[in-house]
C-alpha positions as CSV (number, residue, x, y, z in Angstrom):
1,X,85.2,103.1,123.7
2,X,83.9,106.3,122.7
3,X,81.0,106.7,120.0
4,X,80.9,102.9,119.7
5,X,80.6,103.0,116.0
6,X,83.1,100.3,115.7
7,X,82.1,97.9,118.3
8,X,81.9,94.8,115.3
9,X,85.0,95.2,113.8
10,X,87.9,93.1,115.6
11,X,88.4,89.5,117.2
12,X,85.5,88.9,119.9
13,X,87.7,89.4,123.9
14,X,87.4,86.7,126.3
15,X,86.3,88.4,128.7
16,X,85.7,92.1,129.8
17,X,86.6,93.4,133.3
18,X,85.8,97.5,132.4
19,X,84.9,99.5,129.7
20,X,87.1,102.8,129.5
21,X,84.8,105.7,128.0
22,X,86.9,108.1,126.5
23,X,83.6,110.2,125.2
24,X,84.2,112.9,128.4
25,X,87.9,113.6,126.6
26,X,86.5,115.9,124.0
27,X,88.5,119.0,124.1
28,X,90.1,120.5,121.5
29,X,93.5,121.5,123.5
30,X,95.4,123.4,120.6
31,X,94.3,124.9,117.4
32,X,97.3,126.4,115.7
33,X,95.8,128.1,111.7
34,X,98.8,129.4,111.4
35,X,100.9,126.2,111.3
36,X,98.2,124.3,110.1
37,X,98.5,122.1,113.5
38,X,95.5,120.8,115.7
39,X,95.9,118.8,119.2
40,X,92.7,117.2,119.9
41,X,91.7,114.7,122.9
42,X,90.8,110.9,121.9
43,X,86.9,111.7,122.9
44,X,86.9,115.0,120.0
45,X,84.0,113.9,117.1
46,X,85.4,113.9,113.4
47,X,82.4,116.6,113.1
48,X,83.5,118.7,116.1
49,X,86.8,119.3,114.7
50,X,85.7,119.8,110.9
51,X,83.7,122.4,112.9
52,X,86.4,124.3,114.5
53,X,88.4,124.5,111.7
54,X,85.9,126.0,109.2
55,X,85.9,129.5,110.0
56,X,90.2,129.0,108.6
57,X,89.0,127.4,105.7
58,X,91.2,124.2,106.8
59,X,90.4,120.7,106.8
60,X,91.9,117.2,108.3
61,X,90.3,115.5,105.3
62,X,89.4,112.1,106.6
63,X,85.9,110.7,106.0
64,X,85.3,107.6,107.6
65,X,82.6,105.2,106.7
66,X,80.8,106.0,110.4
67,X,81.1,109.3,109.6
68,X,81.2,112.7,111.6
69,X,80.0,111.1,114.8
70,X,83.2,108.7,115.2
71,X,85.6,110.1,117.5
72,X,89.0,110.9,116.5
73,X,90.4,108.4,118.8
74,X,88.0,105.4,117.8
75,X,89.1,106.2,113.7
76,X,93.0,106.1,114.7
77,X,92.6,102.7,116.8
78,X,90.5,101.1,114.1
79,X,92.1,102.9,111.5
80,X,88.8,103.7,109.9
81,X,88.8,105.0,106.3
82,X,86.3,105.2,103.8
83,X,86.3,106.7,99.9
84,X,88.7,109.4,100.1
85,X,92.1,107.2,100.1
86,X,94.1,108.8,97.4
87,X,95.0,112.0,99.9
88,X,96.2,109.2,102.1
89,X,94.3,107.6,105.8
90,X,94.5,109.1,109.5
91,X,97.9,107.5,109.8
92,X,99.3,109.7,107.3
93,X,98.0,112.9,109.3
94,X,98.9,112.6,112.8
95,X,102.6,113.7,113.9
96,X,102.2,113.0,117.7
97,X,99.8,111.3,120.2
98,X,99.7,111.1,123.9
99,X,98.9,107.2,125.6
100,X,98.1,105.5,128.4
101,X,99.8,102.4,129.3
102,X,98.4,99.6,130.8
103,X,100.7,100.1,134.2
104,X,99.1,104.0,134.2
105,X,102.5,105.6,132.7
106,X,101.8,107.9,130.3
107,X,103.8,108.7,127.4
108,X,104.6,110.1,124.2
109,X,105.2,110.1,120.8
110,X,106.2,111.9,117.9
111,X,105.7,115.7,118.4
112,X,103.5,119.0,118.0
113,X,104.6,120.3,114.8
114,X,104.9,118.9,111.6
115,X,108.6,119.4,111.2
116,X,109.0,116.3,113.8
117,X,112.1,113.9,114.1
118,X,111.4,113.1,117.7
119,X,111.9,109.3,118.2
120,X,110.4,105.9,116.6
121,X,107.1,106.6,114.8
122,X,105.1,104.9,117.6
123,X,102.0,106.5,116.1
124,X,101.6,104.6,113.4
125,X,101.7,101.0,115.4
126,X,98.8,102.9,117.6
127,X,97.2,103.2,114.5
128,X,95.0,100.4,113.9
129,X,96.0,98.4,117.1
130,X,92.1,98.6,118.2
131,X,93.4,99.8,122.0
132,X,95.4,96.3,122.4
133,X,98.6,98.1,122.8
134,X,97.9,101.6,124.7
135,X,94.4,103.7,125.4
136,X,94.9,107.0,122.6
137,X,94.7,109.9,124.9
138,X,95.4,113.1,122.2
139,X,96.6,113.1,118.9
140,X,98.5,115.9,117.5
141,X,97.5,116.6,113.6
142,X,98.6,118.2,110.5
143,X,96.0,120.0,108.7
144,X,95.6,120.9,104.8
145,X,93.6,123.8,103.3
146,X,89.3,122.9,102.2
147,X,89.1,122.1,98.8
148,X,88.7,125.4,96.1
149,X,86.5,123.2,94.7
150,X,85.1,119.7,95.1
151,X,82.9,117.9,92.1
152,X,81.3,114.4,91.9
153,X,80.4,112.2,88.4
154,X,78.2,109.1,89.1
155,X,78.0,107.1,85.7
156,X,75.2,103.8,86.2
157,X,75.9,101.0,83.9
158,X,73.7,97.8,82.2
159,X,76.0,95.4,83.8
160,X,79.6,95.1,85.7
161,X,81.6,95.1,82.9
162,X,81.0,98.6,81.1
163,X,81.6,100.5,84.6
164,X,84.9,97.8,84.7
165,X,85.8,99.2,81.1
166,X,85.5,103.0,82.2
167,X,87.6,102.2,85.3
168,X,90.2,100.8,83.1
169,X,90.1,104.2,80.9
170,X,89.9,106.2,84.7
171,X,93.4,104.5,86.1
172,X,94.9,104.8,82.5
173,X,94.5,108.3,82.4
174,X,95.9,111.7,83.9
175,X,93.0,112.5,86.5
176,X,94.0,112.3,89.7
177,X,90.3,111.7,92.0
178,X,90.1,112.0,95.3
179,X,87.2,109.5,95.4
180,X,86.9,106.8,93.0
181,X,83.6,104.1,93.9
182,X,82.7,100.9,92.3
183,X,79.1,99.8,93.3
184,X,77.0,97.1,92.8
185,X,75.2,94.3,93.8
186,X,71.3,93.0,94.4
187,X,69.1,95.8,94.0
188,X,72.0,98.2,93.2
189,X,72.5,99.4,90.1
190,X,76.4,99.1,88.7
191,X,77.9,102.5,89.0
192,X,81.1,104.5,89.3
193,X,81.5,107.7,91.7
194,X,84.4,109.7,91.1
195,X,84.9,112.9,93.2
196,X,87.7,115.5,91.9
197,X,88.9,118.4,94.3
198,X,91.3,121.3,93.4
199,X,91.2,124.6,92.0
200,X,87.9,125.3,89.9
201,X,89.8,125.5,86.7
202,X,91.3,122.0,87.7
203,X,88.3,120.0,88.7
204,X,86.5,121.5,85.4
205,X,89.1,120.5,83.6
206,X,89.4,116.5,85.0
207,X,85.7,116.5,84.5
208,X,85.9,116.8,80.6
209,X,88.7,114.0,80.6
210,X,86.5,111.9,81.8
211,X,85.8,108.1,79.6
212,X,83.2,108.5,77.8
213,X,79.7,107.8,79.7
214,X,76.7,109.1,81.1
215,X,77.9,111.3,83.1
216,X,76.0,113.1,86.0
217,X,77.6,115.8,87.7
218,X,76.3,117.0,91.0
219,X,78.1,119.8,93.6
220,X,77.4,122.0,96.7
221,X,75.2,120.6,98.9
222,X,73.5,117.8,96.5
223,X,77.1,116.4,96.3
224,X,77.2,115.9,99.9
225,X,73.9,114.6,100.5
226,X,74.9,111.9,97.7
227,X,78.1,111.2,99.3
228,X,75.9,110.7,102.9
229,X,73.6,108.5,100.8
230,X,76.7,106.1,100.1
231,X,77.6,105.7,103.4
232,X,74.1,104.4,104.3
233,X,74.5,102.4,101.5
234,X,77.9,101.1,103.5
235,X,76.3,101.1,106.2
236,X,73.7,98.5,105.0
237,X,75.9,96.2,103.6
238,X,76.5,92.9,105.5
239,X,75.2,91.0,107.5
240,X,79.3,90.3,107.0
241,X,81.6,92.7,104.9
242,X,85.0,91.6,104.2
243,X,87.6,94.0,103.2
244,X,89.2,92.1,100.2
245,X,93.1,93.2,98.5
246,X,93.8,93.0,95.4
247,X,95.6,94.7,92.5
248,X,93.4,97.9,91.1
249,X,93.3,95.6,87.9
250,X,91.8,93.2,89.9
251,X,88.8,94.8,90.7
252,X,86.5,92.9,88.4
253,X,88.1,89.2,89.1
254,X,87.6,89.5,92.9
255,X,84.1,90.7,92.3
256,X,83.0,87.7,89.5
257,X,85.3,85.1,91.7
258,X,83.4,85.5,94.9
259,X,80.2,86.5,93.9
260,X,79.3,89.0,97.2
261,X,75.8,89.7,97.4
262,X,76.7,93.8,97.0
263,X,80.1,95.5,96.8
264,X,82.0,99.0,97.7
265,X,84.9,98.9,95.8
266,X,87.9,101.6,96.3
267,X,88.9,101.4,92.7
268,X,92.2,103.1,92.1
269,X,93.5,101.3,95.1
270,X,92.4,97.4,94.3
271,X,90.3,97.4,97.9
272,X,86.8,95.6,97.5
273,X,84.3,95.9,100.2
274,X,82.2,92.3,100.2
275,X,79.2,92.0,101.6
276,X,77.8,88.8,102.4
277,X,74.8,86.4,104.1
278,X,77.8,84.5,106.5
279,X,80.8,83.9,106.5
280,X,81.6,80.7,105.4
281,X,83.7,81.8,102.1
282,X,86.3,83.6,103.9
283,X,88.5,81.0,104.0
284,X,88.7,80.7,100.5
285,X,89.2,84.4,99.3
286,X,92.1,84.5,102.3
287,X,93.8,81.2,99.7
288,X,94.3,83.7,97.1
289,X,94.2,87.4,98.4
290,X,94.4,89.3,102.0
291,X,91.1,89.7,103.6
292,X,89.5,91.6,107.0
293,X,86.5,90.8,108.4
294,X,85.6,94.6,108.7
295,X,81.9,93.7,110.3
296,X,80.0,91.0,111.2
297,X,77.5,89.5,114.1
298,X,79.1,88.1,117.5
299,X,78.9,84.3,116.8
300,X,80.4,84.3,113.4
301,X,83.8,86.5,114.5
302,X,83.9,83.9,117.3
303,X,84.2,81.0,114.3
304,X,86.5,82.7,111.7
305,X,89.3,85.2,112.6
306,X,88.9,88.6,112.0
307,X,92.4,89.4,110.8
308,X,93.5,85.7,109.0
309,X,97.1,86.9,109.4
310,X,99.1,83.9,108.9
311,X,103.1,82.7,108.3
312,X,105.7,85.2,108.6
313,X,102.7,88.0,109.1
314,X,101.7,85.9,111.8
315,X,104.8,85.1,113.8
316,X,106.1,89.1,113.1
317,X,102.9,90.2,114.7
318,X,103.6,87.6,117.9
319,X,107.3,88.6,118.5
């Protein structure tokens, strides 16, 4: 455990003997600017290390739903991601980690710079294992430079279909977002948020591509405080979200088929966040498409399985 911000997602355990708190690991062992590396200890905050690297104007440009309290190592064993999935998750960012067996060994994997051959990418099986395989000690990253520029449009729509229509004109077209929301639901008006960031000239230049729509374009500060307002908004949703994959084109069909009570959808990627009252559908989006229970209360992750991994999934995952 370390910020506990992910303490609903996963299959309930049996039992618990101890509870390993990795918030005292917090250092930040090795900041390299120069070779856009950072080595960082599981217990590190996403905030603390956005902090550090400021001054360089670098960035490890993750943005997980829980936000800049999550630790570093709590994001990699969950795998945590939130709207900025077109410049790729945490798995595509580390290139070595330190772990802890469950015999005490220590080992590792991958290395310390980015030009790294060393071995089986063990790091990415960490990744998302939700501490079942090893306890993350350090991670090793590769960094990118902040964003010349970053830009938000939020568009609100009558009803589901005209924000469906834009997104159809969004995927069609040459913009390349680093951000693209679907939103909706009870008391939730339909809109899209799309969030472009490159050079000035660039993100001026993807903003008068857009479809046609009523555009509102916010920046600086206001963009982040809108961007924080969405991940309350995440953060509201439930009492059960399910993480339901699809085909981008697919967006609107999983949303009209299932009927959630509100909805985050990652657009450009075909990943719908479903929120719901219980749980008791789950079963029948996992006939036609994969689905994660990504939270929901004690009882009802002891009833339906958090994962629904099934055939040759299944038996890959048991061998």
């Amino acid at each position: 455990m370390g910020s506990a911000t992910q303490m609903e997602f996963g299959n309930p355990l049996r039992s618990v003997d101890c509870v390993v708190d990795l918030s005292g690991l917090s250092r930040i062992t090795t900041y390299n600017p120069a070779e856009l590396t950072i080595h960082v200890e599981a217990g590190a905050t996403l905030g603390q290390i956005q902090s550090a690297l400021a001054p360089n104007k670098q960035a490890l440009p993750l943005d997980p739903w829980n936000g800049p309290s999550a630790t570093i190592g709590g994001i990699a064993a969950a795998n945590a991601q939130g709207p900025m999935r077109a410049i790729g998750g945490i798995r595509d960012w580390i290139i070595g980690m330190t772990v802890i067996h469950v015999d005490g060994r220590v080992s590792k994997t991958g290395g310390r710079v980015v030009k790294n051959v060393t071995g089986y990418d063990l790091a990415k099986l960490y990744t998302g294992s939700l501490g079942s395989l090893t306890v993350i000690a350090e991670i090793s990253f590769k960094l990118k430079a902040q964003f010349p520029k970053t830009a938000t449009a939020i568009a609100e729509f009558q009803n589901l279909q005209g924000a469906l229509a834009v997104l159809g004109g969004i995927r069609k077209s040459p913009l390349q977002p680093i951000a693209c929301e679907l939103v909706g639901g009870a008391g939730v008006a339909n809109a899209v948020w799309i969030r472009f960031g490159e050079h000035p000239a660039a993100v001026a230049w993807q903003i008068a591509q857009l479809p046609a729509a009523d555009w509102k374009i916010i920046e600086g500060d206001l963009e982040s405080a809108a961007w924080e307002r969405l991940r309350i908004q995440h953060a509201k949703l439930g009492p059960v979200v399910v993480r339901v994959v699809g085909l981008p084109s697919e967006t609107g069909t999983m949303i009209e088929q299932f009927h959630p009570v509100s909805w985050i959808a990652h657009a450009v990627s075909g990943i719908v966040l479903m929120a719901f009252d219980n749980a008791d559908g789950v079963g029948q989006i996992r006939e036609r498409y994969p689905a994660v229970i990504e939270r929901a209360p004690l009882e009802m992750r002891r009833r339906v399985p958090t994962f629904g991994v099934r055939g040759t999934e299944k038996r890959l995952i048991q061998k």
